[in-house]
C-alpha positions as a LaTeX table, in Angstrom:
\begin{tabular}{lrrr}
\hline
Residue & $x$ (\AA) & $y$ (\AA) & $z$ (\AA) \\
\hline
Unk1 & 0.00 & 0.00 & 0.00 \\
Unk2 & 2.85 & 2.45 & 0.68 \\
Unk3 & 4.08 & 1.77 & $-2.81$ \\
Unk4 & 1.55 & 3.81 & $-4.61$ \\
Unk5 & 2.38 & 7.48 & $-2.21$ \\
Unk6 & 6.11 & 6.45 & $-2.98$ \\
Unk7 & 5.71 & 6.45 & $-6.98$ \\
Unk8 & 3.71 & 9.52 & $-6.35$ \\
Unk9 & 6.02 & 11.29 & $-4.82$ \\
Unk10 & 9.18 & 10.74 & $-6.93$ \\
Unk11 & 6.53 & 12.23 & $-10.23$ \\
Unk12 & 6.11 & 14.89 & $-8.26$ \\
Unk13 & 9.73 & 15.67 & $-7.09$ \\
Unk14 & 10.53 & 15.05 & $-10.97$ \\
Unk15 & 7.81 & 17.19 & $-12.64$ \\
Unk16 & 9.54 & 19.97 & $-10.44$ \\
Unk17 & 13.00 & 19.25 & $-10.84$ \\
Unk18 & 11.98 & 19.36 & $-14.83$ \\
Unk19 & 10.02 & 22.88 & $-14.01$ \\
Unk20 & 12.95 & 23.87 & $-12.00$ \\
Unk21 & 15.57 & 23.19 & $-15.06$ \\
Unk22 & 13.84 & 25.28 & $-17.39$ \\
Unk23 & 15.67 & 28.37 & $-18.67$ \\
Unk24 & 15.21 & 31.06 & $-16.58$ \\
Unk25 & 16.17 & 33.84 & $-18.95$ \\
Unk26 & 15.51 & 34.49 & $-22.84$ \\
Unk27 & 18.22 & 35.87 & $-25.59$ \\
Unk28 & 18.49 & 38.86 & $-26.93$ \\
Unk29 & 21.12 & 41.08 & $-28.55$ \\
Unk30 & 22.20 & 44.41 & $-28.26$ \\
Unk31 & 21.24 & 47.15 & $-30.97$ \\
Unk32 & 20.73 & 51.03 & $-31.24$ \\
Unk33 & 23.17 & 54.06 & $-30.57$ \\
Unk34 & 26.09 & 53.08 & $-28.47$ \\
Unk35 & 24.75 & 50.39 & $-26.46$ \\
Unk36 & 26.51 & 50.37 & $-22.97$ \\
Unk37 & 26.78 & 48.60 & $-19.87$ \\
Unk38 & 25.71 & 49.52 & $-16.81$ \\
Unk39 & 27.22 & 48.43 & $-12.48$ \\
Unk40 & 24.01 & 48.50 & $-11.19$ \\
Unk41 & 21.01 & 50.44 & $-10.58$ \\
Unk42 & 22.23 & 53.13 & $-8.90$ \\
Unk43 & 21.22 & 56.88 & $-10.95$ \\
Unk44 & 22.52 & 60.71 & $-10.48$ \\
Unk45 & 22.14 & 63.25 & $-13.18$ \\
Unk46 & 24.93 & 61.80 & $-15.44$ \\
Unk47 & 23.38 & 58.13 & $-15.09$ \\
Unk48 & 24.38 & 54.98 & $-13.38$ \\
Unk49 & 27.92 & 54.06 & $-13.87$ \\
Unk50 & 28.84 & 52.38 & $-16.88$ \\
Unk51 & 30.98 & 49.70 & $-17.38$ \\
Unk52 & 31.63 & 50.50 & $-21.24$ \\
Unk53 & 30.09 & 50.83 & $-24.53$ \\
Unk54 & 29.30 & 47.30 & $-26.11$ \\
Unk55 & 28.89 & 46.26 & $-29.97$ \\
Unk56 & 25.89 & 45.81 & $-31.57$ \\
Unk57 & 24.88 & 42.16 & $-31.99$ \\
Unk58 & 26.23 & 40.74 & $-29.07$ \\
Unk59 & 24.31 & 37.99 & $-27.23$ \\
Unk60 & 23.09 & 38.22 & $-23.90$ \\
Unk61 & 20.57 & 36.47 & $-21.36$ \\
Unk62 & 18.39 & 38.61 & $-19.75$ \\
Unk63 & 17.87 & 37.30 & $-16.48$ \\
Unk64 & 15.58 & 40.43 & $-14.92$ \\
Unk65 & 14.27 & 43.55 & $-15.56$ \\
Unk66 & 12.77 & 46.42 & $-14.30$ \\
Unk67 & 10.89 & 49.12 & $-15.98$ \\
Unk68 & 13.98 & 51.06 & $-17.68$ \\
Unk69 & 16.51 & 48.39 & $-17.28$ \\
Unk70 & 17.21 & 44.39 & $-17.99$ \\
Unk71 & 19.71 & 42.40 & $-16.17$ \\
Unk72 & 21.86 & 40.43 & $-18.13$ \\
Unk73 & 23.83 & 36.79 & $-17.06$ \\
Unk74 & 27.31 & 37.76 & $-18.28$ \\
Unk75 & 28.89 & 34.50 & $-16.81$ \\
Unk76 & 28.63 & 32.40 & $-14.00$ \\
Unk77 & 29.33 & 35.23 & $-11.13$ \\
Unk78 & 28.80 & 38.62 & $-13.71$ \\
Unk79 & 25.71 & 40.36 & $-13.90$ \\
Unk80 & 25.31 & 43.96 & $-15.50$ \\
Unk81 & 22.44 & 46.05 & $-16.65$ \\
Unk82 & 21.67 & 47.70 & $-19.88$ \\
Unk83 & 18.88 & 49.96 & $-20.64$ \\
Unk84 & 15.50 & 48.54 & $-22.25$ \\
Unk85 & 15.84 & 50.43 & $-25.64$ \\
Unk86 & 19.21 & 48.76 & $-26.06$ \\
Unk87 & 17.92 & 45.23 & $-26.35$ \\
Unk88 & 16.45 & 43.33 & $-28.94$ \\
Unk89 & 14.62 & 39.70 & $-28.79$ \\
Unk90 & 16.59 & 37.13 & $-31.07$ \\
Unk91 & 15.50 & 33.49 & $-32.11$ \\
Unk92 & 19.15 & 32.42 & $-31.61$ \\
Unk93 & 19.98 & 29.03 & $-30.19$ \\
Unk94 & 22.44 & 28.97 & $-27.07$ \\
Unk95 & 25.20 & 26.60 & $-27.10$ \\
Unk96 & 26.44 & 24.43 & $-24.17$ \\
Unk97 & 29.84 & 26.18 & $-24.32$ \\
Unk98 & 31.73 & 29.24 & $-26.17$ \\
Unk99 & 35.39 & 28.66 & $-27.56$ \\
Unk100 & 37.96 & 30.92 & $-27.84$ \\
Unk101 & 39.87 & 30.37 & $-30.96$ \\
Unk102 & 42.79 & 31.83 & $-32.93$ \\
Unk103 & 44.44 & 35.33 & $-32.58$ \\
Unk104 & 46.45 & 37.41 & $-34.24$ \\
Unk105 & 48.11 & 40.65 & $-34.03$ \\
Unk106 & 49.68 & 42.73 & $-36.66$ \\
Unk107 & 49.77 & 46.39 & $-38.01$ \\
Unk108 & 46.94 & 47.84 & $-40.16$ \\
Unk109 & 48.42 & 51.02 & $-41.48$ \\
Unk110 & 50.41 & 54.25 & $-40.17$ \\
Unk111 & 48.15 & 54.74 & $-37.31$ \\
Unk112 & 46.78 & 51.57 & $-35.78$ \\
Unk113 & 47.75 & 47.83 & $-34.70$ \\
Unk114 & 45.01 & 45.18 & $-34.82$ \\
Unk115 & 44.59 & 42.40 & $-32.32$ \\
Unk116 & 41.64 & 39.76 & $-33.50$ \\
Unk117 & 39.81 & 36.95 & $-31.59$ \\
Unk118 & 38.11 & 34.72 & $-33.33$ \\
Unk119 & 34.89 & 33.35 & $-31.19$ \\
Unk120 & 32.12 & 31.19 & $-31.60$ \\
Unk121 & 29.82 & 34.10 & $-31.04$ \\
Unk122 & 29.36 & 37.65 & $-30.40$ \\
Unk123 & 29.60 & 37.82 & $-26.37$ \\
Unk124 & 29.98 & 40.64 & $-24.11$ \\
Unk125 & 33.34 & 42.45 & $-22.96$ \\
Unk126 & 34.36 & 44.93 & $-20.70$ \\
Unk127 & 37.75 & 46.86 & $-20.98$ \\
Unk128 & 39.69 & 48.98 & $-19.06$ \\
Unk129 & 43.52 & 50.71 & $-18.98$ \\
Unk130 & 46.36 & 50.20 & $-16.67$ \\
Unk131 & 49.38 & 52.32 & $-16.32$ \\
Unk132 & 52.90 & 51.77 & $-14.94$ \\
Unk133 & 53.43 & 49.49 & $-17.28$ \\
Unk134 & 50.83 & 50.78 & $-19.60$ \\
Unk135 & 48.28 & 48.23 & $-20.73$ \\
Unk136 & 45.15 & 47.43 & $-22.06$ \\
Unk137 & 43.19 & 44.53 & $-20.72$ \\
Unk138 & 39.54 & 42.93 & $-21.45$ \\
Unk139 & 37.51 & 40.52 & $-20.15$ \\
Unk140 & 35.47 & 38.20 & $-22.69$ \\
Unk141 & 32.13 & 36.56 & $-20.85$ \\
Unk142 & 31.08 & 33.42 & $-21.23$ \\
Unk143 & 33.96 & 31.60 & $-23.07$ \\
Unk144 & 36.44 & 29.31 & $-22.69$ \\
Unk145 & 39.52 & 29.20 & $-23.93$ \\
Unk146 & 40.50 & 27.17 & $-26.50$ \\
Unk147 & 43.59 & 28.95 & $-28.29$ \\
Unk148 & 46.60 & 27.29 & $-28.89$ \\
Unk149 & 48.56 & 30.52 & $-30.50$ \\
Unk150 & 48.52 & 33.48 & $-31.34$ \\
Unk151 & 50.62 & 35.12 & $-34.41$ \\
Unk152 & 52.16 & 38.20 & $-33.77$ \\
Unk153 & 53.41 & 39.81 & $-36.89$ \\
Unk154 & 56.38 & 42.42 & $-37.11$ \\
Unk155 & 54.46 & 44.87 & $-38.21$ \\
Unk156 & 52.74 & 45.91 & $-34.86$ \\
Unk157 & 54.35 & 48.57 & $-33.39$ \\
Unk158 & 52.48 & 49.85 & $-30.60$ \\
Unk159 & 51.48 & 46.77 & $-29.65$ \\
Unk160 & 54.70 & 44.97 & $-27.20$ \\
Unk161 & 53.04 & 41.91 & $-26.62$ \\
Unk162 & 49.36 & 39.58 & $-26.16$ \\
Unk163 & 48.60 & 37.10 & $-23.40$ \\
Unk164 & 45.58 & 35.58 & $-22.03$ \\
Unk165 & 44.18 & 33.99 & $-18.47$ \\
Unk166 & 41.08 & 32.12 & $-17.99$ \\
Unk167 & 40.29 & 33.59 & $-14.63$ \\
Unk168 & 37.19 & 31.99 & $-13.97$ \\
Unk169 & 35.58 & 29.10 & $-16.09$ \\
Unk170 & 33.97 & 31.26 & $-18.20$ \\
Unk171 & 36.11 & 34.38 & $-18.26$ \\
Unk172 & 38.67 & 34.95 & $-20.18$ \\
Unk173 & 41.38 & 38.19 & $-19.48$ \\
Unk174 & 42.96 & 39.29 & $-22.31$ \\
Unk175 & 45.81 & 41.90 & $-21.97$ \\
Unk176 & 48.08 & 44.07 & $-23.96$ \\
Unk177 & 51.12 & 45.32 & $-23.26$ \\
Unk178 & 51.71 & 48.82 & $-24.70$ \\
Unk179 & 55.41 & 49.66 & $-26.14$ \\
Unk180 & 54.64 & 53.78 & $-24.63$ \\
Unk181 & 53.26 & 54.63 & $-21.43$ \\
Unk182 & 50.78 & 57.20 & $-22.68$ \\
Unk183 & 47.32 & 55.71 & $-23.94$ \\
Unk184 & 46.50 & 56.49 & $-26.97$ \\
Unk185 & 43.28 & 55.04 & $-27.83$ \\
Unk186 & 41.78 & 51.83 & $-28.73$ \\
Unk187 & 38.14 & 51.00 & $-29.99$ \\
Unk188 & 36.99 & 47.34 & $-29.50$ \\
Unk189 & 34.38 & 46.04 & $-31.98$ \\
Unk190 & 32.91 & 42.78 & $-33.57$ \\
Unk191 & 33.95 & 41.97 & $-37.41$ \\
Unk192 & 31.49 & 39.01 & $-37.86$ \\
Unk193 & 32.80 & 37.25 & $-34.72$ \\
Unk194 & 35.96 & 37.99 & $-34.46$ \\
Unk195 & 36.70 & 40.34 & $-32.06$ \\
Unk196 & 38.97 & 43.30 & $-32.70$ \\
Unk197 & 40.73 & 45.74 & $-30.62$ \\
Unk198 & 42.21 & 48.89 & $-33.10$ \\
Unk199 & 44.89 & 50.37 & $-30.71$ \\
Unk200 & 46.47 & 53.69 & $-31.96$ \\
Unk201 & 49.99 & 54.17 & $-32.32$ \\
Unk202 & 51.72 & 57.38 & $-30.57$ \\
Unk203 & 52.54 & 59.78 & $-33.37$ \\
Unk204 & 56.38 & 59.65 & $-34.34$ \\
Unk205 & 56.70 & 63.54 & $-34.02$ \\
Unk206 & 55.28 & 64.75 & $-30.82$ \\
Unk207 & 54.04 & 68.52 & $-32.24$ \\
Unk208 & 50.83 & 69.81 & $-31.74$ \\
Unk209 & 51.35 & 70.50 & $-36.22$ \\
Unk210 & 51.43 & 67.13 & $-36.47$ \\
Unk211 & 48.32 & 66.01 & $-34.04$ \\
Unk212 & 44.37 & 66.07 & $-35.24$ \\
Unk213 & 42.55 & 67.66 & $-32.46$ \\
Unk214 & 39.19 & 68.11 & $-31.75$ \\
Unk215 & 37.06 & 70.50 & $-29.68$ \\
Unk216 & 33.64 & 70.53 & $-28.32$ \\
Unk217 & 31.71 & 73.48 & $-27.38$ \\
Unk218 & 29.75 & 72.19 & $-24.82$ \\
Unk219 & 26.09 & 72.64 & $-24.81$ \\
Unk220 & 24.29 & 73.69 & $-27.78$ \\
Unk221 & 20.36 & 74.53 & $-29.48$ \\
Unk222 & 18.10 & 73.06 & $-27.13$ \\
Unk223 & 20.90 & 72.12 & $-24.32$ \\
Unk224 & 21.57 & 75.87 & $-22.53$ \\
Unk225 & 23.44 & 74.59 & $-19.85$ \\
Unk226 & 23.68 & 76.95 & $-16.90$ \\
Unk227 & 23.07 & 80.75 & $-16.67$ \\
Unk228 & 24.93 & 83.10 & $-15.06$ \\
Unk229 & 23.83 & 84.32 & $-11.27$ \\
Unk230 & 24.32 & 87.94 & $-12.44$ \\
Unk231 & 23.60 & 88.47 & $-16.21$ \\
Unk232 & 21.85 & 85.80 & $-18.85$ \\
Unk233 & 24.69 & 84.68 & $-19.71$ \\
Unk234 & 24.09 & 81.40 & $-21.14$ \\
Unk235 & 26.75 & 78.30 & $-21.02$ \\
Unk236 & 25.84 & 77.50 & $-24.39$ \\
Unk237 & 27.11 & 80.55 & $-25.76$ \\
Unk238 & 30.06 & 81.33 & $-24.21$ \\
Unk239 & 31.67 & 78.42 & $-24.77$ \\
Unk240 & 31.57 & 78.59 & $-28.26$ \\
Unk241 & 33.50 & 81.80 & $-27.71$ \\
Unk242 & 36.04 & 79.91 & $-25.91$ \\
Unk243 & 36.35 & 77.22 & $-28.47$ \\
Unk244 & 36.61 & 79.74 & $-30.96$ \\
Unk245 & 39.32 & 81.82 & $-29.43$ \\
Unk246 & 40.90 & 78.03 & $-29.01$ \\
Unk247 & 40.15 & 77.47 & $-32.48$ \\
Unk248 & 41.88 & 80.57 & $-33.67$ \\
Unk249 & 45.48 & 79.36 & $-31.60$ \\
Unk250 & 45.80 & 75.71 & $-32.46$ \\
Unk251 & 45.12 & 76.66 & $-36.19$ \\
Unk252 & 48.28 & 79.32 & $-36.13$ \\
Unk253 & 50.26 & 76.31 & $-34.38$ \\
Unk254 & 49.49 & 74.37 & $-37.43$ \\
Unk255 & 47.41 & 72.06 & $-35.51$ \\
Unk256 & 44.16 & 69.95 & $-37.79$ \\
Unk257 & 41.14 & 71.22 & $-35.93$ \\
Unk258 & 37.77 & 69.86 & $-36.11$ \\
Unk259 & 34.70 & 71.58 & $-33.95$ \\
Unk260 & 31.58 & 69.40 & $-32.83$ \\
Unk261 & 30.12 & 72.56 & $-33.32$ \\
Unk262 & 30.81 & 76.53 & $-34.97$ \\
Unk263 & 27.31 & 77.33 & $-34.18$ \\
Unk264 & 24.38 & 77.71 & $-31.46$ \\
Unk265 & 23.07 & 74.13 & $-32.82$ \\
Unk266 & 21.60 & 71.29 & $-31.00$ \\
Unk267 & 23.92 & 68.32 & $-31.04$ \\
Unk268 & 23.11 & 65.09 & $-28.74$ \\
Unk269 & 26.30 & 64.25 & $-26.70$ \\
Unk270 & 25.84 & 60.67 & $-28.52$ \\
Unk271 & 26.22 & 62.05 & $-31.93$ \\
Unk272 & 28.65 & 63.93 & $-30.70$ \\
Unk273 & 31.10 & 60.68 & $-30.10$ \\
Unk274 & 29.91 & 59.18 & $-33.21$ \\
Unk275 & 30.71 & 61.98 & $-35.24$ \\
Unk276 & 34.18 & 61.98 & $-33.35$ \\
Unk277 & 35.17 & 58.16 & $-33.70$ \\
Unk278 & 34.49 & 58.82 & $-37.73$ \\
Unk279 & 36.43 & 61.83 & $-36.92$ \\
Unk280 & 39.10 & 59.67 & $-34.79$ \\
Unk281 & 41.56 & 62.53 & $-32.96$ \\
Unk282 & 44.35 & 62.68 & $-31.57$ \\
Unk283 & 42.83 & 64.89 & $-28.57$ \\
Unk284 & 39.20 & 66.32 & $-27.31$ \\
Unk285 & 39.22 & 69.62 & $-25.54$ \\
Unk286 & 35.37 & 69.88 & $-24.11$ \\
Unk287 & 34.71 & 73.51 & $-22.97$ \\
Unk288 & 32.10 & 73.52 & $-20.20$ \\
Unk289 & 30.99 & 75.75 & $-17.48$ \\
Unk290 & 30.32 & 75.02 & $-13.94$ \\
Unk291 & 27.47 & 76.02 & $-11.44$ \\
Unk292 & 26.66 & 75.80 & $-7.91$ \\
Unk293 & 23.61 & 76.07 & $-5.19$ \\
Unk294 & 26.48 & 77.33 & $-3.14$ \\
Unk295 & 27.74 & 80.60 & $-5.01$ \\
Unk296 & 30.71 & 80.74 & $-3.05$ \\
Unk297 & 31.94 & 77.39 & $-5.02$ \\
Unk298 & 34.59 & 78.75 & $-7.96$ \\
Unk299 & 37.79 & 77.68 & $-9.96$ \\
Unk300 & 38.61 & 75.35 & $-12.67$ \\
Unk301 & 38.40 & 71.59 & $-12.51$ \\
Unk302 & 39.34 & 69.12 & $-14.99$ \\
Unk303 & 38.06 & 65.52 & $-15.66$ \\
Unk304 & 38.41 & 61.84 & $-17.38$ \\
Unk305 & 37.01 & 58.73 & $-17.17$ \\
Unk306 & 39.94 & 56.57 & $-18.15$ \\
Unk307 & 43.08 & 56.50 & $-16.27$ \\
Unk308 & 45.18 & 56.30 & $-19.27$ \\
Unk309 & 43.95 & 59.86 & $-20.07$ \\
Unk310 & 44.65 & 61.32 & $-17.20$ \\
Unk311 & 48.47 & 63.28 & $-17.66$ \\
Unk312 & 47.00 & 65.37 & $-20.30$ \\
Unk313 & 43.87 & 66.85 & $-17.71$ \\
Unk314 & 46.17 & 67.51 & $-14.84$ \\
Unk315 & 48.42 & 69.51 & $-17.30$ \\
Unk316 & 45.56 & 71.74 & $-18.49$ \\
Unk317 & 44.40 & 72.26 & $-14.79$ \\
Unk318 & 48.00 & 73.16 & $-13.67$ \\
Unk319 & 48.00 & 76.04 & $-16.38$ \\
Unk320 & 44.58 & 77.13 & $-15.20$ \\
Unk321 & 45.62 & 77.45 & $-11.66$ \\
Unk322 & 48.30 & 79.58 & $-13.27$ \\
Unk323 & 46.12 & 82.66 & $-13.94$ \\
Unk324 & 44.50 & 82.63 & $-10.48$ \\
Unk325 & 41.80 & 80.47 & $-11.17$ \\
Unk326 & 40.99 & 78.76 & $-8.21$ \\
Unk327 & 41.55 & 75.10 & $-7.95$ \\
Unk328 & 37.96 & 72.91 & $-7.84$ \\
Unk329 & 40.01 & 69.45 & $-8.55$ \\
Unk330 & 41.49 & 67.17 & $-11.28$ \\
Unk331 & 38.62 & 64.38 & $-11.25$ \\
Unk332 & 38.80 & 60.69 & $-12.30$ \\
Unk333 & 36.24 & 57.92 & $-13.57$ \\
Unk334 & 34.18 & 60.82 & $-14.24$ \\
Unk335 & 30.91 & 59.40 & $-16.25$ \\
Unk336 & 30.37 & 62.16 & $-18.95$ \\
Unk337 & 29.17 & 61.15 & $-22.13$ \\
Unk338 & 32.51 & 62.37 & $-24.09$ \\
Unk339 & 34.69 & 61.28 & $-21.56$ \\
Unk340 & 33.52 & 57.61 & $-22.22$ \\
Unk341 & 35.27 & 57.12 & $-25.59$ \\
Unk342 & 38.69 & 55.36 & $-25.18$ \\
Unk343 & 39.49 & 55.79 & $-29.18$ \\
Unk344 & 40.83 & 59.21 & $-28.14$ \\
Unk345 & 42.77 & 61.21 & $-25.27$ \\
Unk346 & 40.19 & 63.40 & $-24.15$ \\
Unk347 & 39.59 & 66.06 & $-21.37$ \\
Unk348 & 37.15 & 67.98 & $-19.74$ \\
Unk349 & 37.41 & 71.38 & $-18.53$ \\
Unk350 & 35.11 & 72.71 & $-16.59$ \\
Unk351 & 36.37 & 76.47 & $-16.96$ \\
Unk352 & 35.13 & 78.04 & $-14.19$ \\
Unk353 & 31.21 & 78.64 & $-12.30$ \\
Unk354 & 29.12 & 80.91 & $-13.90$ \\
Unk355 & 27.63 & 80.61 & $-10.47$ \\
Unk356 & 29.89 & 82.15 & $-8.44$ \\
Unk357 & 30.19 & 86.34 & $-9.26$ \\
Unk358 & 33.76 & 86.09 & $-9.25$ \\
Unk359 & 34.28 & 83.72 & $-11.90$ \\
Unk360 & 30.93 & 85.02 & $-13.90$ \\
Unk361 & 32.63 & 88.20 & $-14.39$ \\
Unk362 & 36.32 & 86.95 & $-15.83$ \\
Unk363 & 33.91 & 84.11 & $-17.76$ \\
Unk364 & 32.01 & 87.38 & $-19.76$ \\
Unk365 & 35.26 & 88.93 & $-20.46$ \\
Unk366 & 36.59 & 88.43 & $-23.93$ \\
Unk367 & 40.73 & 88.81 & $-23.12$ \\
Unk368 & 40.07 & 86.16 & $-20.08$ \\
Unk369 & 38.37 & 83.90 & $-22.85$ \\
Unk370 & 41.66 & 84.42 & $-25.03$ \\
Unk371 & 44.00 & 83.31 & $-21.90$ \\
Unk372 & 42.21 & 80.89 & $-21.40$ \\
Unk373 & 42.78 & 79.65 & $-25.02$ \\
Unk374 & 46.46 & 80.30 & $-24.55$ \\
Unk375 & 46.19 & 78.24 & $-20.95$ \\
Unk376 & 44.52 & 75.33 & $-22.90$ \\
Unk377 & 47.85 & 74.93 & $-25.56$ \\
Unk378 & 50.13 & 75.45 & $-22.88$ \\
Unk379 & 48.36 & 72.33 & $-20.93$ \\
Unk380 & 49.10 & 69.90 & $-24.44$ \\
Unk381 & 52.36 & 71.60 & $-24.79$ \\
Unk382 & 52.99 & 70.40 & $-21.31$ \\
Unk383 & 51.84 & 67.33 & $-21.65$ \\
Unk384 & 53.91 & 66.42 & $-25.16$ \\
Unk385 & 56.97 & 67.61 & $-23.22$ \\
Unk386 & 56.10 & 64.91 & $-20.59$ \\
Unk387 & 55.39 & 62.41 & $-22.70$ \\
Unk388 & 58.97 & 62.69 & $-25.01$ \\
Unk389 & 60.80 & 62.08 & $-21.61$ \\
\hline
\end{tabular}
């Protein structure tokens, strides 16, 4: 008689073990205008913190979600979020396991090295720099290794040298040793699926003549930015005059110039870095202006995202300080829009606060907006004497 409850009882536990082994996500991929990765949930006025910008087309399971965000399975122990709008459903089939394959590195033209991966599929990455040695290193989710060699041609010559480590069972750390110790870019992107990592070379003459460099006027149309606390003074406008008057120098030091902008237009921040990877730099000089509820707050600050980028901003800051602005602070992992490309040095400079009466009134003044032009070249003259040594 007890047979009967005992049958019953292992259909049960096996009906839930069966529910219980069903896939608890669904796959999508990522599209849209530079898809990124996101820590956590966490939000201020410049957004959650971001881990990186990810290719389109890369696979991930969405294991969550709330109502702006989904939560992807990156391996094992990774999670991340990505916003809603940067997802799209996909049909494909999930394999038991992801193989790393063959890689090779080698020299494109005059300005880059290539390193490829070739993968079984698209998967996400995150990437960061290191300095002292200067490197670049990646993590690929969800793959195991399964490469044997990797070719590294002659030709490469920013690139010292390539090595892997499978750090967890399905991570893989892939990292490149630099030949300088300044960063000069690198852009990491899928080519079918292998992946690629386009690291720029240092230029062989270290002029300003001989470097492409860009600046944004920050703000723009629609975007006003800040106002000033005793005119209507209007961020947008001014610092077009400053980018102008910066403009005007780097063009009589032979420099290639390109502006985001040369008029009062509205330009979205993510056009902005699409137009300037096409572009591809050497430098970006953003001009913004600061405000505070406290109107005693002044100076000049500076800021990056990526510590590779970082001798160029403290240069710039150190010539500010030099006409008696005020120093507000060189800052670091700083989550601005144009700060989040790593295809280009760029910097942030935060001029002064159009806040504070002080600063409002050197800001309005058109000879302070020409030093500050000459401050800005001084900062990359600095900085190329630095980096010769």
């Amino acid at each position: 008689m007890k047979i009967i409850p005992l049958i019953a009882c292992i259909f049960i536990s096996s009906c839930l073990f069966a529910q219980n082994t069903a896939p608890a996500y669904w796959l999508g991929k990522s599209t849209g205008k530079l898809p990124s990765l996101a820590y956590g949930l966490g939000d201020d006025r410049l957004g959650g913190a971001k881990m990186g910008y990810i290719d389109t087309n890369v696979v991930f399971k969405i294991i969550d979600s709330t109502s702006a965000m989904y939560e992807l399975q990156l391996s094992k122990n990774h999670t991340a979020f990505i916003d809603k709008g940067f997802i799209k459903k996909d049909s494909i089939k999930e394999k038991q396991f992801y193989l790393s394959n063959s890689w090779k590195v080698q020299g494109m033209d005059s300005s880059f090295d290539i390193l490829s991966i070739n993968l079984d599929e698209r998967l996400p990455y995150k990437s960061w720099m290191e300095i002292e040695p200067s490197k670049i290193v990646f993590d690929i989710y969800g793959v195991q290794s399964n490469t044997n060699w990797i070719t590294q041609l002659s030709s490469a010559k920013e690139i010292r040298n390539v090595y892997y480590n499978q750090i967890e069972d399905d991570v893989l750390r892939v990292t490149i040793e630099l030949q300088h110790q300044q960063h000069w870019g690198y852009n990491i992107s899928y080519n079918n699926k292998n992946l690629v990592v386009k690291v720029k070379r240092q230029p062989q003459v270290l002029l300003l003549k001989n470097l492409k460099i860009a600046i944004d006027a920050g703000h723009g149309g629609t975007n006003a930015g800040t106002s000033g606390i005793k005119t209507s003074a209007s961020e947008k406008i001014l610092t077009l005059k400053f980018a102008k008057e910066l403009e005007k120098l780097l063009r009589k030091q032979k420099a290639n110039v390109v502006m985001t902008r040369k008029i009062d237009t509205t330009f979205d921040n993510k056009d902005r870095v699409l137009f300037l990877q096409q572009e591809n730099p050497d430098v970006l000089i953003s001009l913004h202006l600061n405000s505070s509820a406290n109107v005693l707050v002044n100076g000049s600050s500076t800021y990056y995202k990526h510590i590779g980028f970082r001798p160029l901003t403290e240069n710039i800051l150190k010539r500010m300080v030099d006409i008696k602005m005020n120093e507000f602070g060189n800052v670091g992992s700083f989550n601005f829009a144009l700060n989040a490309p790593t295809d280009f040095i760029n910097c942030l400079l935060e001029i002064g606060f159009l806040s504070n009466e002080a600063d409002e009134k050197r800001i309005l003044d058109p000879k302070f907006q020409a030093t500050v032009a000459k401050q800005i070249v001084s900062g990359l003259n600095d900085w190329l004497k630095d980096v010769k040594k």
